[in-house]
Steps between C-alpha positions, in 0.01 A plus 500: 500500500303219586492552886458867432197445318343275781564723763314787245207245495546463872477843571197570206311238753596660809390868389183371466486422859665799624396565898243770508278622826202571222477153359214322474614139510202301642652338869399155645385529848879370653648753272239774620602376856855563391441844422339601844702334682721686728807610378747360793351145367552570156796719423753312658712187473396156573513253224404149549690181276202345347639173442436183277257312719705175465841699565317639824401183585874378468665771699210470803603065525876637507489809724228507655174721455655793726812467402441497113274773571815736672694389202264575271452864648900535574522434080290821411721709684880602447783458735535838706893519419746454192732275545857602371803313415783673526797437199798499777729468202450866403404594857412448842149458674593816740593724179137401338294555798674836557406568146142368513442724829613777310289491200221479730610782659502674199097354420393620788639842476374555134117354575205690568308596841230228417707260382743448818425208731268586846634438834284202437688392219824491665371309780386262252873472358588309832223303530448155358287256281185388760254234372551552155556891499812618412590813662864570463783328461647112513489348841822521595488330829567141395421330832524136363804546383639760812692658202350836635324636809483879391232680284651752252330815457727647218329488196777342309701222686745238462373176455587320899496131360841342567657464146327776309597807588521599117125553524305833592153522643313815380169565681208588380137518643140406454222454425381876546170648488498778195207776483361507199299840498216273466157767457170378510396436097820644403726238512907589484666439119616189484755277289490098406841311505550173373574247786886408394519935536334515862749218616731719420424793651438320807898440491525877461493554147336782299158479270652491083245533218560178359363367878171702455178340404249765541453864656191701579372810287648810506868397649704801423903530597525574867186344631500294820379154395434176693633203376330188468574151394356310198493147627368163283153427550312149360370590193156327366759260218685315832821768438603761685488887446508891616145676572573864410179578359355753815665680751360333793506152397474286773850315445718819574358539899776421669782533270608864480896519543537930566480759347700717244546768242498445142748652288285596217154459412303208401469569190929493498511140688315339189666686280858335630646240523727543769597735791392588833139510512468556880732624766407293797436738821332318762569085531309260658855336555783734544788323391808684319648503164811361383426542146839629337662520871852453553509214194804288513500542904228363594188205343163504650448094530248307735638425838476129415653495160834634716406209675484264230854590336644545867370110563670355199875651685621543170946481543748721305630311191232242482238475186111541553199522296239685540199317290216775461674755569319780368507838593863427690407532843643203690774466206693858585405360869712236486776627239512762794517233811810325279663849500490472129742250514346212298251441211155526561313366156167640516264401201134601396346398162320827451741733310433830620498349887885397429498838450417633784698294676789568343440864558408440846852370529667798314343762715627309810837440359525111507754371272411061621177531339413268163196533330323277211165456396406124577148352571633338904274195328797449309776596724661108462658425225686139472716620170713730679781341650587680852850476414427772218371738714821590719419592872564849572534407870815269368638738264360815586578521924832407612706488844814645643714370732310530788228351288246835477345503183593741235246599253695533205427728158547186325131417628294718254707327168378147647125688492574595178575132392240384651253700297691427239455111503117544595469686168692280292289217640196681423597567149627159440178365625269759318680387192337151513626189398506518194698792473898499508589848645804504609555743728877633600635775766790668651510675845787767466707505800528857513102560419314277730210543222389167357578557086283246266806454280280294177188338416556265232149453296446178343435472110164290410684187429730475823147554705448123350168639299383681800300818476720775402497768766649830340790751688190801552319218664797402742599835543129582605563191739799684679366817535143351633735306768684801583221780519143321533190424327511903361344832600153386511557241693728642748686879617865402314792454651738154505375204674670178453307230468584119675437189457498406829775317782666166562430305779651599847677828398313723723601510911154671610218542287214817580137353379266798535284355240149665341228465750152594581627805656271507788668668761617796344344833680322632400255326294098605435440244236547106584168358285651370210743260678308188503569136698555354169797809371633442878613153380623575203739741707638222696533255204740796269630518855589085590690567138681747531648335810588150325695744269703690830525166668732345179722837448568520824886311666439234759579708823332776372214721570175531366257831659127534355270816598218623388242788574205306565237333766415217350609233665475284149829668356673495859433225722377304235842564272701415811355179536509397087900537568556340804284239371680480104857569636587317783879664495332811567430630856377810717761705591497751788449903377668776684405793534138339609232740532220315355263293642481099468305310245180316425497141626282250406259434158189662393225368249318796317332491144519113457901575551768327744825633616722464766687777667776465764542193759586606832852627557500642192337850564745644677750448203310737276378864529151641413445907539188564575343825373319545791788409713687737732828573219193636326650350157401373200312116478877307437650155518809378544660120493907430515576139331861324553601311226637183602658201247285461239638152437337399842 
């Protein structure tokens, strides 16, 4: 009720701005300007990042002016093509782009005369991204490399780096000029979107009610309506904020995504909640769908995340963690690069992010996928002896004659006692010290199921004068372990919780850790990341890593990724672990599409850091968004783990 009632209040406040030709809103002169200015320059797209001036500042002594400046326009755009990995243990990547080719087959036959592509359009579909303008789809041609000499003109092809030929290109073009009807003092009818809502229908998405800000007078069902984009502005208190109060304010030039038809009235988008509240007709970026689209078969995942799961090599019947692993991506990546042969622990501390992951996992079929809710700043835990805590690549994998290893059934009851000494631990330790629960179970061998046989209460005297803690309480204990904080706090469901890992018991640990997020395309709003938050990133970062550094077995593997540009939670983290952990080393990354590192130091904000030496750059991969892979802002660094005793 309560977020119902703010978005009433929201929309009693937005009503009273409702978009209307007759208003008579007094205009500054750049707003008047605004309104006569012609409509090529102001109903289209071309948003600008305004950025924190010391984060600007940063970027320009790292980059470069120019080059920050291509980045910075490369961010505010998407990536003209989905990127699709294919699950090859249901199917193959020839079945699914058979499939794909089909359904757009099927698109094309059931669209409208004004909705089908131009002659222009398909030319577009072979062309490619040109000083920052993406017109169609990846660049293929990877001459660095000489993986491929040929440019693909199908609008769906199979991925031609060596090694991942589980992964689909889908093209998709733009930017594209829309016409807008635009009539001298008749303006067309127009729709606000939030920001996060415009990103997505850049990606190909549809306009939903709860995504709508604002709409202009008069909107019946049916109506051809431009769509515009509500982006923060400085507000007079230092925050940040959405100007909806006129039609023409000056703020929206420049950011108008398409056009579209709503699907009822305006008085029925503020009177819902939720549905589709515009049927996207015309894109500025025409990129398809795969909303609901052969689900099991396929996951649409940024080219380097494949990259970042495909760099850790992940072998059948080892264990790996995945730290933040949240919403499952690179864990079903690498459960699928082991064959499913293995045990892939993948934790999260939110609740309803285990989840998804765990559903993730169910709709792809993976059966080597473990999932508990841990903070990764407590992954290590010293009271757990690794001796508890059987390896299913011991017990679980075993070898014929010829010495092939045979994954055996026997594999999901050590998963099963795994959990099952993780939540016994948890208990015990939730009980306190004070407490003398003693906790007792039985694993049938005919039921694989874990059984808690007894819990044994203690009396008031045998707790030595303790406080008394009553069987409701510890029963409320159990089920909080097994089911969550409750329904308010999260959607249901089990999640088991952990109290972390010993030492060592992992053979490759995935670090895609919480980040600044500043590569991900695309993005219209940067201002509230400032030099100071930037650091904090990299410090929640350095710890997270002194936690995968200890859980992780001397000759083991350590990757760390992230989706951003700053070179602070990158370069910088690179150099805090060569630096701290002198048994750790660069290790080479195949496949290698990315481009080197930063090398050097920079000085910004009264702040030092160091970035790579030379030697080291070519050991590590940074995507560029402006780039030629046309991808999202990633990074990528591969750590060996030598003796730690060294």
């Amino acid at each position: 009720m309560k977020g119902k009632g703010g978005r009433v209040l929201l929309l009693q406040a937005i009503n009273t701005r409702s978009f209307s030709s007759s208003q008579t809103t007094t205009l500054s002169q750049s707003q008047s300007q605004t309104l006569f200015m012609d409509p090529s320059e102001r109903y289209c797209y071309n948003p600008t990042l305004r950025w924190n001036p010391q984060v600007e500042d940063h970027f320009n002594k790292a980059y470069g002016p120019e080059t920050f400046a291509r980045i910075s326009k490369a961010l505010t755009q998407p990536s003209c093509y989905s990127c699709i990995r294919v699950n090859t243990l249901r199917t193959t990547t020839d079945t699914v782009i058979e499939k794909i080719l089909e359904i757009q087959r099927d698109m094309r036959l059931n669209e409208t005369p004004q909705n089908l592509h131009t002659n222009d359009d398909v030319e577009s579909l072979t062309s490619h991204k040109d000083n920052g303008v993406c017109n169609g789809g990846p660049a293929v041609k990877i001459p660095e490399n000489g993986h491929s000499s040929r440019i693909e003109t199908s609008p769906v092809i199979k991925c031609p780096i060596p090694g991942l030929d589980y992964v689909v290109f889908a093209k998709g073009s733009g930017p594209h000029g829309i016409q807008y009807d635009y009539q001298q003092d008749r303006p067309p009818k127009e729709i606000l979107v939030s920001r996060k809502c415009a990103e997505a229908v850049l990606r190909g998405a549809q306009v939903y009610v709860p995504g709508i800000l604002a709409c202009s007078a008069h909107v019946e069902e049916g109506d051809v309506v431009a769509v515009s984009v509500g982006v923060e502005q400085p507000g007079r208190d230092g925050g940040w904020g959405v100007g909806i109060t006129h039609p023409h304010y000056l703020e929206r030039a420049g950011l108008y995504i398409g056009q579209g038809i709503t699907t009822m009235s305006r008085a029925g988008i503020f009177r819902g909640l939720s549905g589709l509240g515009v049927d996207m007709t015309d894109r500025v970026f025409r990129l398809a769908s795969f909303n609901d689209v052969l689900k099991g078969d396929i996951f649409l995942q940024n080219l380097p995340s494949i990259i970042a799961a495909h760099v850790l090599d992940p072998q059948e019947g080892e264990r790996i963690l995945d730290m933040c692993a949240a919403p499952g991506g690179k864990t079903t990546a690498i459960a699928s690069l082991m064959k499913d042969k293995g045990e892939v622990v993948a934790v999260d501390r939110s609740h309803n992010k285990v989840m998804d992951i765990q559903n993730l996992a169910a709709e792809l079929g993976l059966k080597s996928i473990i999932t508990y809710k841990l903070d990764a700043l407590k992954s290590v835990n010293n009271n757990i002896l690794n001796e508890d805590l059987p390896s299913l690549a011991a017990e679980g994998t075993k070898t014929d004659m010829k010495g092939n290893k045979i994954h055996e059934e026997g594999s999901r009851e050590n998963l099963k006692k795994r959990k099952l000494i993780n939540t016994l631990v948890a208990l015990h330790l939730e009980s306190g010290p004070s407490s003398s629960v003693v906790l007792m179970h039985v694993v049938s061998p005919v039921d694989t199921l874990p059984i808690l046989d007894k819990v044994n209460i203690p009396d008031k005297e045998q707790t030595n004068g303790g406080p008394y803690q009553s069987k409701a309480e510890l029963r409320k204990q159990i089920r909080r372990m097994k089911n969550g904080p409750g329904r308010n706090q999260s959607t249901g469901g089990r999640v088991d919780k952990c109290q972390g890992f010993p030492p060592n018991s992992f053979d490759r640990v995935l670090l895609d850790p919480p980040c600044s997020a500043l590569g991900l395309r695309p993005r219209l709003f940067v201002g509230e990341e400032t030099i100071d938050s930037l650091r904090r990133h990299a410090l929640y970062q350095k710890r997270m890593l002194d936690q995968a550094v200890q859980l992780v077995r001397p000759g083991g593997v350590i990757v760390y990724s992230t989706c951003t540009i700053n070179p602070s939670e990158n370069e910088g983290l690179v150099r805090y672990a060569l630096d701290t952990y002198k048994f750790l080393s660069l290790a080479q990354q195949h496949p290698r599409i990315g481009g080197p590192g930063l090398v050097g130091q920079c000085e910004s904000a009264g702040h030092f850091e160091q970035w790579l030496r030379p030697g080291e750059q070519d050991l590590v991969q940074r995507f560029d968004p402006s780039g030629p892979h046309d991808t999202i802002g990633f990074f990528i660094a591969k750590f060996n783990v030598g003796p730690k005793d060294a």
